[in-house]
PASEMAR-417533 format. One record per residue (C-alpha): x, y, z; residue in three letters; residue number from 1. Coordinates in steps of 0.5 Angstrom, whole numbers. Each point is the difference from the previous one (the first is absolute). Layout:
! PASEMAR-417533
SITE     px     py     pz  type  seq
SITE      X      Y      Z   ALA  NUM
...
//
This chain:
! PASEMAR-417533
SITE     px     py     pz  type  seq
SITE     21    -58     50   UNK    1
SITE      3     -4      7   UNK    2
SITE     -5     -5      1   UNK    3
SITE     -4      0     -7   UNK    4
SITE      1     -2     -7   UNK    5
SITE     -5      4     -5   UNK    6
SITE      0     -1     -7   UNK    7
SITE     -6     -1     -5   UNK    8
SITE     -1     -4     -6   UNK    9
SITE     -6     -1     -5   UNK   10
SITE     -4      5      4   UNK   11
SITE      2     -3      6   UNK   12
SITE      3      3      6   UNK   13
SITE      4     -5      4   UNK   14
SITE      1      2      7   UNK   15
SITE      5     -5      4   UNK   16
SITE      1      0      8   UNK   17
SITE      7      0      1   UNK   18
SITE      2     -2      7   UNK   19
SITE      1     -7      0   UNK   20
SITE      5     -1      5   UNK   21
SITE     -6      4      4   UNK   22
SITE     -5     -4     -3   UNK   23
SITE     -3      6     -4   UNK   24
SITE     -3      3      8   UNK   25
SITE     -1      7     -1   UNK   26
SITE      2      5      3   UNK   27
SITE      0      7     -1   UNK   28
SITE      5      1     -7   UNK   29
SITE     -4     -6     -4   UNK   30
SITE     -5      4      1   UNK   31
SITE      1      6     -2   UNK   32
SITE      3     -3     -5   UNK   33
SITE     -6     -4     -2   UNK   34
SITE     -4      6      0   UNK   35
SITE      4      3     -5   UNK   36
SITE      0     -5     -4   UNK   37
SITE     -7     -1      0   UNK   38
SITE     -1      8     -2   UNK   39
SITE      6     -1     -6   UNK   40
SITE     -5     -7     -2   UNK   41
SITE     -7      5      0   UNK   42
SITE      3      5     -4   UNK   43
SITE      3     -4     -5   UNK   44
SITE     -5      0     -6   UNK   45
SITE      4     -5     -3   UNK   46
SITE     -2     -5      7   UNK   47
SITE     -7     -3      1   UNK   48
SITE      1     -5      5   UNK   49
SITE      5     -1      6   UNK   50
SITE      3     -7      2   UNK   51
SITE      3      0      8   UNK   52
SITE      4     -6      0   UNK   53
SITE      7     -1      5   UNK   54
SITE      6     -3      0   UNK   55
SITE      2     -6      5   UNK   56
SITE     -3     -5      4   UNK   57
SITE     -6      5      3   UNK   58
SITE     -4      5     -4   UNK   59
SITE      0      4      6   UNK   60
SITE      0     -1      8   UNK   61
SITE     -4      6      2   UNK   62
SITE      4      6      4   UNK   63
SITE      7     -1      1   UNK   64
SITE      1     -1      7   UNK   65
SITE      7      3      2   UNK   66
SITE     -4      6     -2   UNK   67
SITE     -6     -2      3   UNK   68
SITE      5      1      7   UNK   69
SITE      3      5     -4   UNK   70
SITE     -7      4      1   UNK   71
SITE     -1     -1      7   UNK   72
SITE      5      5      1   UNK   73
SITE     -4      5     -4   UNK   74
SITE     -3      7      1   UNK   75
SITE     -9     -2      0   UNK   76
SITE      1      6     -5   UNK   77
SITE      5     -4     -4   UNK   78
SITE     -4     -6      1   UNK   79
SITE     -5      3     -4   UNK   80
SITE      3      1     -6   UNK   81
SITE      3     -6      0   UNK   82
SITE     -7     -3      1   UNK   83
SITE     -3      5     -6   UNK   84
SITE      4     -2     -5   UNK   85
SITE     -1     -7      1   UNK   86
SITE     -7      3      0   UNK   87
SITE      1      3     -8   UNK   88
SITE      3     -6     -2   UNK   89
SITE     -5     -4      1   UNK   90
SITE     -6      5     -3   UNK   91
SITE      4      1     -5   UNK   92
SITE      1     -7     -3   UNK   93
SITE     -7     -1      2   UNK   94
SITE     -2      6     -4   UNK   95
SITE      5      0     -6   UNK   96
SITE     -2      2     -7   UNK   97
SITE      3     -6     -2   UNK   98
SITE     -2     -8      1   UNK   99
SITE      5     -2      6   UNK  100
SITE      1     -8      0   UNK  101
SITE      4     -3      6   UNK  102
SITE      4     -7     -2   UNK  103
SITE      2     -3      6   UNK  104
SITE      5     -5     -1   UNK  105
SITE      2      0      7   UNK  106
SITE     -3      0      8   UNK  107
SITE     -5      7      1   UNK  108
SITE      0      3      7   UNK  109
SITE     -3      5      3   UNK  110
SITE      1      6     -3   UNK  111
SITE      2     -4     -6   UNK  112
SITE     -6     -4     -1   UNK  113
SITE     -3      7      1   UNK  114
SITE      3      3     -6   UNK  115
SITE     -1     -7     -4   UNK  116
SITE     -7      0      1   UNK  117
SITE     -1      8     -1   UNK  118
SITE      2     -2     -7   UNK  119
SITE     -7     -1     -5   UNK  120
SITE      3     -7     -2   UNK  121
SITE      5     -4      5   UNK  122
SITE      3     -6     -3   UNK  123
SITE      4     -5      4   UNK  124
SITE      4     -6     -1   UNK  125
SITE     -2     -6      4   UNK  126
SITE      6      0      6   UNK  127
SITE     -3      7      2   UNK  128
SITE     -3      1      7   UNK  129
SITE     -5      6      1   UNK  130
SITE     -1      3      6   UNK  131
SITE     -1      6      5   UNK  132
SITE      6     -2      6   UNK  133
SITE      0      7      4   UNK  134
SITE     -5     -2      6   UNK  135
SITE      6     -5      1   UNK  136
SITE      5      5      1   UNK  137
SITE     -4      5      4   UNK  138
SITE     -1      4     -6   UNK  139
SITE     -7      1     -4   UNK  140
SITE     -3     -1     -6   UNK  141
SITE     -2      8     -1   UNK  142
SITE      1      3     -6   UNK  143
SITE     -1     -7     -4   UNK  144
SITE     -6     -2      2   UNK  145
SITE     -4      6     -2   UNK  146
SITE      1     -4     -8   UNK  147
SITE      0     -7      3   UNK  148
SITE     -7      1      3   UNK  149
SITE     -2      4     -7   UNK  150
SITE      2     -6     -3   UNK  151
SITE     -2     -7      3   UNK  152
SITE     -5      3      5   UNK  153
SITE      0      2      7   UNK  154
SITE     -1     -8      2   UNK  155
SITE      6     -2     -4   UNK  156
SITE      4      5      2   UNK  157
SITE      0      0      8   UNK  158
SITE      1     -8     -1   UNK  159
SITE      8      2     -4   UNK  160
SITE      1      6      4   UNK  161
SITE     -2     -2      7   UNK  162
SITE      3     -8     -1   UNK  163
SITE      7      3     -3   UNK  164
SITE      0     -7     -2   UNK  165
SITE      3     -2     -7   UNK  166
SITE     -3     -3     -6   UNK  167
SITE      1     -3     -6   UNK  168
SITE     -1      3     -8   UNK  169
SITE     -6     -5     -1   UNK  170
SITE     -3      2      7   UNK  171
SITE      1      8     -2   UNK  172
SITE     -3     -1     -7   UNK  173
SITE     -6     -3      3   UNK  174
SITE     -1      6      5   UNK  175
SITE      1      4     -5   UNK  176
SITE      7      3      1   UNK  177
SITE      3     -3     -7   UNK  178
SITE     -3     -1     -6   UNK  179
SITE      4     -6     -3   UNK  180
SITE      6     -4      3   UNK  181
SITE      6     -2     -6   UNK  182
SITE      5     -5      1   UNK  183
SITE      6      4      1   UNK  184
SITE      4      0     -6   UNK  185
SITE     -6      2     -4   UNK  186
SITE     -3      5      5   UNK  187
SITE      5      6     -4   UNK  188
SITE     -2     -2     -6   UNK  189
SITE     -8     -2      1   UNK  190
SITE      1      8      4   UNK  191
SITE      2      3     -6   UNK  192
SITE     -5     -3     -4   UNK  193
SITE     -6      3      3   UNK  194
SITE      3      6      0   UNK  195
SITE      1      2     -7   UNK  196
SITE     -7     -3     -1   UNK  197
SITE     -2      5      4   UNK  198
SITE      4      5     -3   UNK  199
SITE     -1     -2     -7   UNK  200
SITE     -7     -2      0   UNK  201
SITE     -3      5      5   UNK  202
SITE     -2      8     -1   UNK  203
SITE      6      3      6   UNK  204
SITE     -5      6      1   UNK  205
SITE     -6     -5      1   UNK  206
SITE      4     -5      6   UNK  207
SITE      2      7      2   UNK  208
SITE     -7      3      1   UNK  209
SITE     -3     -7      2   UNK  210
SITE      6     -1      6   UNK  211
SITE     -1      7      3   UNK  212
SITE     -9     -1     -1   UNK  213
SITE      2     -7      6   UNK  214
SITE      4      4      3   UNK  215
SITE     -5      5      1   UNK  216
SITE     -7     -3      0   UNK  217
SITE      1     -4      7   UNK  218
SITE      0      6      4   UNK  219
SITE     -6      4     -4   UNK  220
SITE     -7     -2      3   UNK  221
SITE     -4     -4     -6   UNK  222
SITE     -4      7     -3   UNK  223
SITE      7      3     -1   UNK  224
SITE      4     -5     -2   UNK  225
SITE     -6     -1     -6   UNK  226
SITE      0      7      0   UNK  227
SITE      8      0     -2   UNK  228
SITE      1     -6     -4   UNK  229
SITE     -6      3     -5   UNK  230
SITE      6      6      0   UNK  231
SITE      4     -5     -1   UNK  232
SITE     -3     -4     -6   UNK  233
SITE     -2      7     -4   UNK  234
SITE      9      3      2   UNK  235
SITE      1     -7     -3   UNK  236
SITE     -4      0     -7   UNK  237
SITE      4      8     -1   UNK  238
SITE      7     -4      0   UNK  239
SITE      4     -1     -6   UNK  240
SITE      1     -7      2   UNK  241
SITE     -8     -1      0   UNK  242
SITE     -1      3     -7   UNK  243
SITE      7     -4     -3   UNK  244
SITE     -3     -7      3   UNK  245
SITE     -7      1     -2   UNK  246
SITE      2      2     -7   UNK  247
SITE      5     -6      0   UNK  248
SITE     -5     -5      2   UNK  249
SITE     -5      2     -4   UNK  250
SITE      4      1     -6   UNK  251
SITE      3     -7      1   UNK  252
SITE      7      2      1   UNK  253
SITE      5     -1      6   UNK  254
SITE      1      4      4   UNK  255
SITE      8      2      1   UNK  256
SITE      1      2      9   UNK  257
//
């Protein structure tokens, strides 16, 4: 890997953006290099959760702008495919089988706030700042804004994405972007803590089938998403890690993840 460093540990699989002297902006290596990773991490059995952290002072500063300059020069054709996998990096992290946190110990822009806040849990040091800046450069918002609106509501949304103004950690906890903000030196540690409770504690296949019931049921009329969350409840009951959880709890003894 180029622009990232990848390691698991512990059930863990750490996820670490490599571009400081670029402050980890992304351009289309890291992200076909994320991509890869995140398909290494959910085929990985031994891998329950997935911590995305950064090396530097940013967290990362959204799209390269050399190489935003770079792409004007691009075919429409080419354009789109560079577009799509952007595309597929998000709904990947978004739909992975696997429990995704962001630990953001640095500034998260644009697309980089994009990427910390498609993760199911984003956890941040208090120097951060979040925000959505393309409308300051001419560009748009357009692919992040799909899972913002999804996540802090369409009000909420169009005041970060049409602003392009910066805020803080505590503002973004309170808007809902970040679940809980730790003092720098014991962000990793806290970060660390939280996952392997989750992967220690907690049924993979269950967190797995409950991510992707979020996931589908927004877009599903209320009959249907009844419908397929009754599907669900009966899929669920057949699993193995049903029966063990169940048979353990009854039985008092612990259960072993």
């Amino acid at each position: 890997m180029e622009t990232l460093i990848y390691h698991t540990e512990n059930r863990i699989a750490y996820v670490t953006l490599n571009r400081p002297e670029k402050r980890n902006a992304l351009n289309a290596l890291l992200v076909q290099e994320l991509l890869q990773v995140f398909d290494d991490a959910e085929n990985d059995p031994h891998v329950a959760v997935v911590v995305v952290k950064a090396n530097g002072e940013a967290f990362c500063a959204g799209a390269d702008l050399g190489y935003l300059q770079e792409l004007q020069n691009f075919s429409f054709d080419e354009n789109v495919k560079d577009s799509t996998r952007l595309k597929e990096l998000f709904y990947r992290i978004y739909t992975l089988k696997k429990i995704v946190i962001a630990q953001v110990q640095g500034h998260a822009l644009a697309g980089g706030c994009g990427l910390a806040n498609v993760c199911d849990f984003t956890f941040s040091a208090p120097e951060a700042k979040f925000g959505y800046t393309e409308v300051k450069i001419g560009f748009i918002p357009a692919i992040v804004m799909v899972f913002l609106i999804r996540k802090i509501g369409e009000a909420r949304a169009k005041q970060l994405l049409l602003s392009g103004d910066l805020i803080s950690a505590d503002d973004a906890r309170q808007l809902g972007l970040v679940h809980n903000v730790f003092h720098r030196d014991s962000l990793e540690k806290e970060v660390t803590l939280f996952a392997t409770k989750l992967a220690t504690t907690n049924s993979g296949n269950s967190m797995m089938m409950t991510k992707q019931m979020v996931a589908q049921i927004q877009s599903m009329p209320l009959e249907e998403a009844l419908t397929y969350a009754a599907q669900m409840n009966v899929a669920a009951r057949g699993t193995d890690d049903c029966k063990k959880g169940i048979a353990a709890f009854l039985n008092k003894e612990k259960i072993a993840w």
